[in-house]
MARMARBA-801551 format. One line per 4 residues: number of its first residue (from 1); their letters; for each residue x negated, y, z of C-alpha. Coordinates in steps of 0.5 Angstrom, whole numbers, plus 500, padded with zeros to 3 digits. Layout:
N
NUM> A> X Y Z  ...
***
This chain:
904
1> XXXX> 576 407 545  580 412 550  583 407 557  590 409 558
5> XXXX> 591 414 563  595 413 568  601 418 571  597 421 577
9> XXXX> 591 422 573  589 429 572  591 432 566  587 434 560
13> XXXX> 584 441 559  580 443 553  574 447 552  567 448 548
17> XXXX> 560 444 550  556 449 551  550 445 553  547 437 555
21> XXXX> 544 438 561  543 430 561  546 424 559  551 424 564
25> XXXX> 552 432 565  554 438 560  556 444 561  563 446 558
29> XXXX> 566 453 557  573 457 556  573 458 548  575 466 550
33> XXXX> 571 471 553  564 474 552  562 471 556  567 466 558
37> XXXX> 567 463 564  563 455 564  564 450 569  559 443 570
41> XXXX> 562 437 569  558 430 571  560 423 568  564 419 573
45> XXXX> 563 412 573  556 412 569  549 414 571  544 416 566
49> XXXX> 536 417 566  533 422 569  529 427 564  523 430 565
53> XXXX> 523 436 570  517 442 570  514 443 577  518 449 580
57> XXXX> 518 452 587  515 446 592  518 440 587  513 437 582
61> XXXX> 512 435 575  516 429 573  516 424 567  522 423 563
65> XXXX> 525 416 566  526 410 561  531 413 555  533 419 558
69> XXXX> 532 423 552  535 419 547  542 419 551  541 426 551
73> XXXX> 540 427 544  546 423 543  550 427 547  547 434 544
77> XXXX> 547 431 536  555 429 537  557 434 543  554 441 542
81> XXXX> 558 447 540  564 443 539  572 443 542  573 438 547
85> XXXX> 578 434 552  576 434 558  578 432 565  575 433 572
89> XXXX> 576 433 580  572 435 585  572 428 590  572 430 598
93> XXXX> 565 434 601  562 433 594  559 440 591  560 437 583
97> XXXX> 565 436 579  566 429 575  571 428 570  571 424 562
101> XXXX> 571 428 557  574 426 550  573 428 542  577 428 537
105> XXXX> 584 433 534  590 428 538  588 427 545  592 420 544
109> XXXX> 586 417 539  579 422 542  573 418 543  572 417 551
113> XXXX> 565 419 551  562 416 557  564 409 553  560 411 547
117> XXXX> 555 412 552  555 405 555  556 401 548  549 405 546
121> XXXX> 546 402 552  544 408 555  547 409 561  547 404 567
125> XXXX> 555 403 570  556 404 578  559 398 580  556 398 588
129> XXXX> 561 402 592  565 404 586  573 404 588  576 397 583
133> XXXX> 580 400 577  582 398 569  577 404 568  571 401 571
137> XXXX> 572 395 569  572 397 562  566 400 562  563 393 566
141> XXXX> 566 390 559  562 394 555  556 394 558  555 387 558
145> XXXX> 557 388 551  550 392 550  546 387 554  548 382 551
149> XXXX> 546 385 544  539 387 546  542 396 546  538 401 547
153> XXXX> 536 400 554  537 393 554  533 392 549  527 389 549
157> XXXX> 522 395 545  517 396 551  520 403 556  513 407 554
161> XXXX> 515 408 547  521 412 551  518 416 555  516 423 552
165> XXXX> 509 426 552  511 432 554  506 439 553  509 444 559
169> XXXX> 504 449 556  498 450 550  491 452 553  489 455 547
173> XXXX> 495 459 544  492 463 539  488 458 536  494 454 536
177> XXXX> 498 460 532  492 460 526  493 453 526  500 453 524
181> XXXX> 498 459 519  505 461 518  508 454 516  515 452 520
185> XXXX> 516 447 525  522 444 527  525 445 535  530 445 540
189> XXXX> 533 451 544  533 449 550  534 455 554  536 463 552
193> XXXX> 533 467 557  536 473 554  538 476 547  531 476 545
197> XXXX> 527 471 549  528 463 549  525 457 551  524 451 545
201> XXXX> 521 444 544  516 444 539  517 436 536  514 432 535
205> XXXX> 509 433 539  515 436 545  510 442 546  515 447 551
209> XXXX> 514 454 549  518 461 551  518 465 545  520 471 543
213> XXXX> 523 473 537  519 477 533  521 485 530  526 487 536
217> XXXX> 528 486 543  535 486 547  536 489 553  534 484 559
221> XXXX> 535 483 566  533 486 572  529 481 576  529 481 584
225> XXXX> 522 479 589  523 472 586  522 473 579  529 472 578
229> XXXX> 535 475 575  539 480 580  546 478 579  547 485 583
233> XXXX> 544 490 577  548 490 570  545 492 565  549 494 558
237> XXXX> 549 489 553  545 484 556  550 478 558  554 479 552
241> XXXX> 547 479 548  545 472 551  552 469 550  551 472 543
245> XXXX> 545 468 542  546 462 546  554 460 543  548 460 536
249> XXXX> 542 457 538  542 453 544  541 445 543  541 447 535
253> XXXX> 536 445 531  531 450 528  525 452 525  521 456 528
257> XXXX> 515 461 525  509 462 530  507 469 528  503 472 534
261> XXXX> 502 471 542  504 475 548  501 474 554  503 467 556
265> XXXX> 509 468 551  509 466 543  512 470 537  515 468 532
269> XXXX> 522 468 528  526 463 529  530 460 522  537 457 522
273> XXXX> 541 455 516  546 459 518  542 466 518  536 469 522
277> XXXX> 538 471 529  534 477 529  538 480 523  545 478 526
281> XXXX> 542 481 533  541 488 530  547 488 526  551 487 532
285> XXXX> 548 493 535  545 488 540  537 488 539  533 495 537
289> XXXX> 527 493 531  521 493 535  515 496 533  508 491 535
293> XXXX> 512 486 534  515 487 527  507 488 524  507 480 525
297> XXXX> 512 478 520  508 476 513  516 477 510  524 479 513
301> XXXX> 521 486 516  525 490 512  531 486 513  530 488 520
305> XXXX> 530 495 519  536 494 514  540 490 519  538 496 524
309> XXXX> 540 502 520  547 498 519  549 498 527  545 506 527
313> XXXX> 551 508 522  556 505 524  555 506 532  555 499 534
317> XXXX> 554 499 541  547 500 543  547 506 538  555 508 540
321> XXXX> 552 515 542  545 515 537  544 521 532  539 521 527
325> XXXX> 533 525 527  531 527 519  535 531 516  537 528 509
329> XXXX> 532 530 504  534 528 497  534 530 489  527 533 485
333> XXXX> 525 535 493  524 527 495  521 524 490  517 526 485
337> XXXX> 510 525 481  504 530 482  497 530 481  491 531 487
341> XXXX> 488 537 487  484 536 494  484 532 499  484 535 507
345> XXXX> 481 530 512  483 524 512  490 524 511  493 530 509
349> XXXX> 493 532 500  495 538 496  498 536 490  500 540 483
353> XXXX> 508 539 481  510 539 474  511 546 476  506 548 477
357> XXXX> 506 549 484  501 546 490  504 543 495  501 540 502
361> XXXX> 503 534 504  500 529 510  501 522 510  507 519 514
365> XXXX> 506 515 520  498 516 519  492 520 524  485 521 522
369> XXXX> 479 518 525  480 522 532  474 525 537  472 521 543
373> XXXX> 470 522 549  470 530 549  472 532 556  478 537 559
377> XXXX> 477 543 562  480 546 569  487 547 565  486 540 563
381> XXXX> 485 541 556  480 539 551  474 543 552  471 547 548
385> XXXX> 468 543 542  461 546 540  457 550 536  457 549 529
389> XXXX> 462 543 530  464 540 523  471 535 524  469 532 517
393> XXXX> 462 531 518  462 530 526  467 525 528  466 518 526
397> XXXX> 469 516 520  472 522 518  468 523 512  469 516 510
401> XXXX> 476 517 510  476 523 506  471 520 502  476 513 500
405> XXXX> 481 519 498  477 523 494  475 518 490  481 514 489
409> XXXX> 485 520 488  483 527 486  485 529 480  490 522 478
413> XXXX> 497 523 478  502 520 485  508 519 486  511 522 492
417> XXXX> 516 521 497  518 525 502  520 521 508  520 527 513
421> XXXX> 520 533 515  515 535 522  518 542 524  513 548 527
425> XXXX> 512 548 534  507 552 539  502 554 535  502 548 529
429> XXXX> 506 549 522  511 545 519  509 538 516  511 535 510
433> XXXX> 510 528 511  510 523 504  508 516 502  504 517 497
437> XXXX> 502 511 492  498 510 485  499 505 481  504 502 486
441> XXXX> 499 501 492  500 505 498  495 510 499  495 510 507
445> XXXX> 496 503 508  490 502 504  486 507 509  489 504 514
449> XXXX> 487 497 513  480 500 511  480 502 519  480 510 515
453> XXXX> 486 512 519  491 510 525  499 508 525  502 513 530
457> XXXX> 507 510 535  514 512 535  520 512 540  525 506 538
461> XXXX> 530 512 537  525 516 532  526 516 525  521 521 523
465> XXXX> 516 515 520  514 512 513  519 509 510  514 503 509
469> XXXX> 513 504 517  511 495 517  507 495 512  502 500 515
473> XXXX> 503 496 522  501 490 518  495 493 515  493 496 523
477> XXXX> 494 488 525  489 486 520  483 492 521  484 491 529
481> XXXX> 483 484 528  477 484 522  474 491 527  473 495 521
485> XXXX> 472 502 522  475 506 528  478 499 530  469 498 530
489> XXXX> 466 496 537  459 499 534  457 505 535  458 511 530
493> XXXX> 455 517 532  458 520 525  455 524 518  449 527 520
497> XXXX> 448 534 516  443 539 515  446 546 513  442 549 508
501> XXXX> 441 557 511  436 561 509  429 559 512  430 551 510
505> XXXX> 432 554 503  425 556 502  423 549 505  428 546 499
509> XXXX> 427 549 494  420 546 491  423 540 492  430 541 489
513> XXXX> 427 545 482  423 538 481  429 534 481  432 537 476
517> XXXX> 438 535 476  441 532 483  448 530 484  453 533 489
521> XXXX> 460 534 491  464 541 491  466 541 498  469 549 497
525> XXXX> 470 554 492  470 561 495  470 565 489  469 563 481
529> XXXX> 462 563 481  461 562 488  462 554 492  459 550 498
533> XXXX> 456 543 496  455 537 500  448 533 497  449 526 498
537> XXXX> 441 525 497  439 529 503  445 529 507  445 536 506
541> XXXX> 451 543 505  449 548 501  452 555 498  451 555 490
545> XXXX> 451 561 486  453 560 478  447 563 475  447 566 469
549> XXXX> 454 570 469  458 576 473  465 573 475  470 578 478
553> XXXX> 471 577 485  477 573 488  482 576 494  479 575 500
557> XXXX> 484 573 506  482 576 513  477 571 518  476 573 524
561> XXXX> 473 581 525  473 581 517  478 584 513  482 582 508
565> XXXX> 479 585 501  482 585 494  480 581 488  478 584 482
569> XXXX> 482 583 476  481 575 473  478 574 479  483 569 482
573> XXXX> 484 566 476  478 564 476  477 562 483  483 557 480
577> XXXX> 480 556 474  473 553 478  477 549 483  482 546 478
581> XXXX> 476 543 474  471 542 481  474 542 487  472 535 491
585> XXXX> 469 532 484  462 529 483  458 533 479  450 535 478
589> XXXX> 447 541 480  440 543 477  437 548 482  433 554 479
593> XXXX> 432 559 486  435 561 492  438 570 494  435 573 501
597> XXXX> 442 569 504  438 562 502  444 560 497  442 556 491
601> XXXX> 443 559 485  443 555 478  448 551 473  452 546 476
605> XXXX> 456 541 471  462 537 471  464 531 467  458 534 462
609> XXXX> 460 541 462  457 547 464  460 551 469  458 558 467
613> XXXX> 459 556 460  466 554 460  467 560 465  465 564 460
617> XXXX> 468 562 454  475 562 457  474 570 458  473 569 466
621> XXXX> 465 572 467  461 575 463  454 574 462  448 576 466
625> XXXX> 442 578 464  439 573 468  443 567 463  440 571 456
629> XXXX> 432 568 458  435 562 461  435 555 458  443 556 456
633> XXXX> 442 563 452  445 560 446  451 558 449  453 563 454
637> XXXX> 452 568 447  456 563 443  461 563 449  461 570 450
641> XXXX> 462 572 442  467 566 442  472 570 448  471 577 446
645> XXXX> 474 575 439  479 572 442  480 577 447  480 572 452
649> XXXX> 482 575 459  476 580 462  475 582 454  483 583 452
653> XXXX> 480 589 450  475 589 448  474 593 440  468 590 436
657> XXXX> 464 595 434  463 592 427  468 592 422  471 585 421
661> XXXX> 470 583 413  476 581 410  477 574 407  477 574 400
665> XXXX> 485 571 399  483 564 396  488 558 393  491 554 398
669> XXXX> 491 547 397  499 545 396  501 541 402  499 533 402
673> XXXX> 504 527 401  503 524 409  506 518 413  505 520 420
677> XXXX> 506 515 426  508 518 433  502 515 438  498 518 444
681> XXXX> 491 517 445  489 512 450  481 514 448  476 517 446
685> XXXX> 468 514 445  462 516 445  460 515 439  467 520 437
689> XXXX> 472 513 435  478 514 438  483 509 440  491 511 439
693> XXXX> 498 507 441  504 507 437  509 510 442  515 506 440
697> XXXX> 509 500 442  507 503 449  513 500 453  512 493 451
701> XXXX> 504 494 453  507 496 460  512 491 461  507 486 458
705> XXXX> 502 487 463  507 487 468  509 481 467  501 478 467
709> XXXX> 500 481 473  506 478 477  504 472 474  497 473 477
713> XXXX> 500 475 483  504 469 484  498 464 482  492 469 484
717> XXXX> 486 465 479  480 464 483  474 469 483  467 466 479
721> XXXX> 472 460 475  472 463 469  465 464 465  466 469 459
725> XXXX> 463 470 452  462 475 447  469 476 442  473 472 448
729> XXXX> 479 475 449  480 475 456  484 478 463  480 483 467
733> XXXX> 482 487 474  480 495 472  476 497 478  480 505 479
737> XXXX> 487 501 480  484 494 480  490 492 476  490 486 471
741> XXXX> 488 487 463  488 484 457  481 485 455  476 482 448
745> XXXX> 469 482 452  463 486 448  457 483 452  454 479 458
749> XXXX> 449 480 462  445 478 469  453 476 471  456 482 469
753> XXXX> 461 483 462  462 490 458  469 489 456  473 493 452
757> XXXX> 481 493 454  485 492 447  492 496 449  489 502 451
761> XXXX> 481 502 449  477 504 455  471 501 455  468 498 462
765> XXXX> 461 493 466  464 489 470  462 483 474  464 477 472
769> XXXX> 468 476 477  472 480 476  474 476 469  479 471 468
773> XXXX> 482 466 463  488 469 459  494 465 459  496 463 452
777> XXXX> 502 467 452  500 473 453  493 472 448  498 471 442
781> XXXX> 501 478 442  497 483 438  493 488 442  497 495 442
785> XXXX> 490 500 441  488 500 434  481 504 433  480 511 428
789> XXXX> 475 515 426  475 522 425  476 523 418  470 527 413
793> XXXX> 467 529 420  461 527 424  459 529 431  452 535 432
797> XXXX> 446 531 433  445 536 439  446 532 445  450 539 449
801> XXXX> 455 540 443  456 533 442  459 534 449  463 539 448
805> XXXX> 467 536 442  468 530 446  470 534 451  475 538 447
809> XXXX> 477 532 443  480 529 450  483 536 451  487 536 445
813> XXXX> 489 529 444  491 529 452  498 531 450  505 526 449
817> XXXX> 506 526 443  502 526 437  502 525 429  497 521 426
821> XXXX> 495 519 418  491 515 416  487 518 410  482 512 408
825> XXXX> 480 506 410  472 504 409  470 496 409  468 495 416
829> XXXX> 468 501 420  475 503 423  480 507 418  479 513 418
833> XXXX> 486 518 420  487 525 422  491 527 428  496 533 428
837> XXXX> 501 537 434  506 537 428  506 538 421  504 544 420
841> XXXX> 497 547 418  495 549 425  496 543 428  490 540 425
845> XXXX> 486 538 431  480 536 427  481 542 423  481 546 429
849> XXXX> 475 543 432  472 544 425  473 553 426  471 551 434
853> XXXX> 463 550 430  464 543 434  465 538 427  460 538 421
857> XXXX> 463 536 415  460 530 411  458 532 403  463 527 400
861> XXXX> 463 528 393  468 526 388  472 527 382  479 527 385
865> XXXX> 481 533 388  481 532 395  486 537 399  484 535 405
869> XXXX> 477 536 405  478 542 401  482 545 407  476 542 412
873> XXXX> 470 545 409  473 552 408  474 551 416  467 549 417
877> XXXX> 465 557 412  470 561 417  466 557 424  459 559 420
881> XXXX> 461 566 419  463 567 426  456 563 429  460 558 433
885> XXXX> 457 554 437  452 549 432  452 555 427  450 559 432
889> XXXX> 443 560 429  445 560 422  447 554 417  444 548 420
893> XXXX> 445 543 414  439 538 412  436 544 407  435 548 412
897> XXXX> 433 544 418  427 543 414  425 550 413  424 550 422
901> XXXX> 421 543 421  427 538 424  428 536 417  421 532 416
***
């Protein structure tokens, strides 16, 4: 299709189209340099349609002539990006080049591209006032070609129909972003205004938008006083960015994901066959991640910050001079798992290690609910707060925050990982700074989307921040949007609470002592003996005194004017042994007076346990007068005698002052023929059954439920679908980590299911809601808890005692690794099995609560000799002798109970 060439005709030059401008007009560039010098080149001979312009300066908008956008279409789809021949002259007084420009490999057979053109029908030939040549008549021929076949202009479909409708602007952008929810649409790049901005059609609807690329930010160019860029101010990278953009994306064909609007900008990530832009961007070391805009990713952030810590190590051109901010912390030191002793405000927790040491750990990136509107002083720093002032309770959603820790964590296992190390400085200590997860969730993600707490903003440079950093920014975004918590635009004037001194105290007491029994939350132990408690129900702090004991006094550290003072001996023992049993736990209080001081004095339970009993059975106080005519002498005596034979701490020794009766040597039984089973306890119930898994079986449970959960995750079922039945074997979210489980169901009533969940045994009422159909698959595989009782033994029947040995019970089994053997089976009820530590006698644990006076011996009677049995029952002498516990009385069998009436 190429005219022959005359000798004199300027010679060819090779270049790359960098861009269509029209149908008659591109922009061609050298292939080397970054960036390579580019000339404009005009079609000589031809004159396209002109396309639509936008209103600039003094001019106005203009509509697409007729055809305009499909010669610049056929010139983009077949031009753009590729290497070209050319030939160009600047005509006397002209200030344009004109010229042909060829494709191909061999410039002898390259397509003349101005006669493809004409053969289309989509650019009109001069002929008036143009100079008669083969080339001019060649394209005459073949424009009356195109005529004569009715082609694209010369058609006869009606010039409306090419002719866009294009948007230069969107009225409602965010609107127009929630409408496209994150699907992707199809685009043109029309401009790169730098490396992180450009300008696009949005098709079919030819909406034109700038967008900025979301999650990082090139450097950009200084503007002059018009608004434009000022070629006399070079800013590094800025020009090599852009070219890096532009020999990518310009007039390329895209997808672009709307994800937010800033200013009269979009958002959003631009997607390519080829890779994200983005990522590449970084990489290069052309871009930084940018904090607010990375949040709106739904997906890729992590890319990001992968792609930015590649050209941070290899010192890539942005990052040529950057040195890290954190120092490397690896091993046992960075990651590790712990249990939650105590939560301080809302964003910071001491946990205990496997070593057994506490450590003090705040949440990365994360600030707690601050104070507002509180006032400087003439030095310019915040004023004084006032008297009494208590930070948990006074500023708004502190409480909240700390509340949502307390109940989500205290006393569950975390697993930790040391992102940074926030150095001491002026008066504030070092920091230790983690990311904690329970159950795989991110714990101050979320707080944070609970609006509980605030993400902190970092310099581009910083690391020192989470290593799920977009995940926090991304659940901030939500809570900004739903105005929850401190994102609120309602006023919170925090928690109001009364401090219990020693006048309301008087005023309480009455009230208190008619309650009975009240719940409370441990706020502060200060010794043993000694703690502060928040009442929910009156909105109220009190000290609490443990009545009925002595406890030694805990080493007291200096405050104020007040010297420090030494403990007495077990007295910090005791101060562990009460935080690590109630310290920020719930637990139920009955209120029997109040000292001088106005502290409340009386017993205090938690998880059913009576504190001043378990204090004193441990060795850890002695009891009071007060406790020997109290309600709970009985304990506290059996407590007491059960410590000072075991000359437990403040008894070590002690020296019974009767002789101690020596055991008649009696036959032991030989030992029995077993067949013992590694499994762990998953439950104990209150009707004193318990459920134990195989440890061969457990990790099959896990990946099991594992593998359920992935599936509700990617195929989330729909709330309220499922309607359950009694004996249905179904799936249920567990509310403490709202995971998925197997679960047979027990009962329904008034819209809520009690369940028990067949791999571990729990029991649990939950909405049914909550509940959804189990897929076939996993309803076919066996449950992995069996349930047991507990062999020759029945619980007390005093309601305390029943307490205490489930308690115990839940202690003992609470281990790795046990040993299990089924003793016998009774149509019906569950098999019955005793449990063991190892295979020697003493580590029997039922026979061990037996001698604790906790478990009472069934009479079986029987022909065989059963050494079980055998063993069990002389247990059960030796825990009568002593008076432990249930016989503290004496024998309370059937015979003996009818002597005092209970029998009748």
């Amino acid at each position: 299709m190429m005219t022959t060439q005359q000798s004199s005709a300027p010679q060819p030059k090779r270049g790359i189209v960098k861009q269509i401008l029209s149908g008659d007009s591109v922009i061609i560039r050298a292939s080397s340099g970054a960036p390579p010098p580019e000339k404009q080149i005009n079609f000589s001979g031809i004159t396209a349609p002109k396309l639509a312009r936008r209103a600039a300066d003094a001019s106005e908008t203009t509509k697409d002539e007729p055809w305009a956008w499909e010669a610049r279409e056929f010139l983009r789809k077949k031009l753009i990006g590729e290497e070209v021949f050319f030939t160009s002259e600047k005509p006397p007084n002209a200030v344009r080049e004109y010229g042909t420009i060829y494709i191909g490999k061999d410039f002898s057979t390259a397509e003349n591209i101005s006669e493809s053109l004409i053969s289309e029908g989509l650019v009109t030939v001069r002929r008036e006032g143009v100079r008669q040549s083969p080339e001019l008549a060649r394209f005459i021929e073949l424009e009356d070609a195109a005529r004569a076949a009715g082609k694209g202009k010369w058609g006869t479909s009606p010039s409306s129909e090419h002719v866009r409708d294009i948007k230069w602007s969107v009225e409602n952008m965010r609107a127009f972003v929630d409408k496209h929810q994150y699907n992707p649409i199809k685009a043109i790049i029309e401009h790169v205004r730098d490396g992180s901005t450009v300008r696009a059609f949005l098709l079919p609807d030819f909406y034109h938008v700038t967008l900025m690329i979301s999650g990082i930010r090139c450097p950009g160019f200084k503007l002059d006083a018009t608004g434009k860029p000022d070629p006399t101010i070079k800013v590094e990278y800025a020009e090599e960015a852009r070219y890096f953009v532009e020999v990518r994306l310009l007039q390329r064909e895209v997808e672009i994901i709307l994800e937010s609007v800033n200013n009269a900008n979009f958002v959003g990530t631009i997607v390519h066959p080829k890779g994200n832009i983005a990522e590449l961007l970084l990489k290069e070391g052309f871009a930084r991640c940018v904090d607010w805009s990375i949040a709106f990713m739904k997906s890729g952030a992590d890319r990001l910050r992968n792609a930015e810590r590649q050209a941070k190590d290899s010192h890539k051109r942005l990052w040529k001079d950057w040195q890290a901010t954190t120092p490397k912390i690896t091993g046992k030191e960075k990651e590790f798992t712990a249990a939650v002793s105590e939560v301080i405000n809302g964003d910071a927790l001491v946990v205990k290690q496997g070593n057994g040491e506490y450590k003090k750990i705040f949440l990365a990136s994360v600030r707690p609910p601050k104070e507002s509107g509180r006032a400087n002083d003439d030095d310019g720093k915040p004023a004084p707060r006032p008297k009494g002032f208590r930070p948990l309770y006074d500023i708004p959603y502190m409480f909240e925050a700390r509340e949502y820790l307390r109940k989500k964590l205290i006393g569950k296992k975390v697993h930790v990982i040391i992102d940074y190390i926030q150095e001491a400085r002026d008066s504030y200590p070092e920091k230790i700074c983690a990311t904690v997860s329970i159950n795989g969730k991110n714990v101050a993600e979320a707080l944070v989307s609970k609006g509980l707490a605030t993400v902190v903003k970092y310099r581009p440079d910083d690391d020192q921040r989470s290593s799920r950093y977009d995940d926090l920014l991304t659940a901030e975004n939500k809570a900004v949007k739903s105005q929850l918590g401190v994102h609120s635009k309602k006023d919170n004037p925090g928690l109001r609470v009364t401090e219990i001194d020693a006048a309301r105290a008087k005023l309480e007491l009455s009230a208190f002592q008619r309650a009975q029994r009240m719940d409370a939350i441990v706020e502060f132990v200060a010794s043993g003996s000694r703690l502060r408690l928040y009442i929910p129900k009156t909105n109220s702090l009190c000290t609490f005194l443990l009545g009925g004991i002595n406890c030694p006094r805990a080493t007291r550290q200096a405050t104020g004017n007040t010297p420090a003072t030494d403990g007495e001996p077990y007295g910090d023992e005791a101060l562990l042994f009460t935080k690590e049993h109630c310290l920020q736990k719930e637990v139920s209080i009955q209120v029997d007076t109040h000292d001088k001081a106005g502290n409340f004095i009386g017993w205090l339970w938690v998880d059913n346990i009576n504190l001043s009993v378990a204090l004193v059975k441990n060795g850890f106080a002695s009891v009071h007068f007060t406790g020997e005519k109290s309600q709970y002498a009985s304990l506290l005596k059996s407590a007491e005698e059960s410590a000072k034979g075991q000359k437990l701490r403040i008894w070590k020794d002690f020296v019974e002052e009767e002789k101690v009766e020596k055991k008649d040597e009696e036959h032991v039984p030989t030992e029995r023929r077993v067949n013992y089973e590694e499994i762990i306890v998953t439950e104990i119930t209150p009707e004193g059954t318990f459920y134990v898994q195989k440890i061969s079986e457990g990790p099959k449970a896990e990946a099991l439920l594992a593998k359920l959960r992935q599936e509700f995750q990617a195929n989330p079922p729909l709330p309220g679908a499922y309607t359950p039945k009694r004996a249905d074997v179904c799936a249920a979210k567990f509310t403490v980590d709202d995971e998925w489980y197997r679960v047979k169901v027990e009962k329904v009533q008034a819209g809520k299911a009690t369940v028990r969940y067949i791999d571990y045994g729990n029991r649990e009422t939950l909405p049914v809601v909550r509940l959804a159909n189990l897929p076939a698959a996993y309803a076919s595989e066996k449950p992995f808890a069996t349930e047991f009782s507990l062999p020759y033994v029945s619980l007390p029947k005093d309601e305390e005692y029943v307490a205490m040995a489930l308690k115990y019970l839940r202690e003992d089994t609470n281990v790795n690794k046990l040993l299990l053997n089924v003793e016998y089976t009774i149509h019906g009820s569950p098999p019955a099995a005793s449990l063991h530590l190892d295979n020697s006698a003493e580590g029997d644990i039922i026979k061990n609560l037996i001698t604790d006076g906790l478990l009472i011996v069934e009479n079986v009677k029987g022909r065989r000799q059963n050494k079980l049995l055998e063993a069990y029952k002389e247990a059960q002498d030796i825990a009568k002798k002593n008076h432990s516990n249930i016989w503290e009385y004496g024998d309370i069998t059937e015979d003996d109970a009818k002597e005092f009436g209970l029998g009748k």
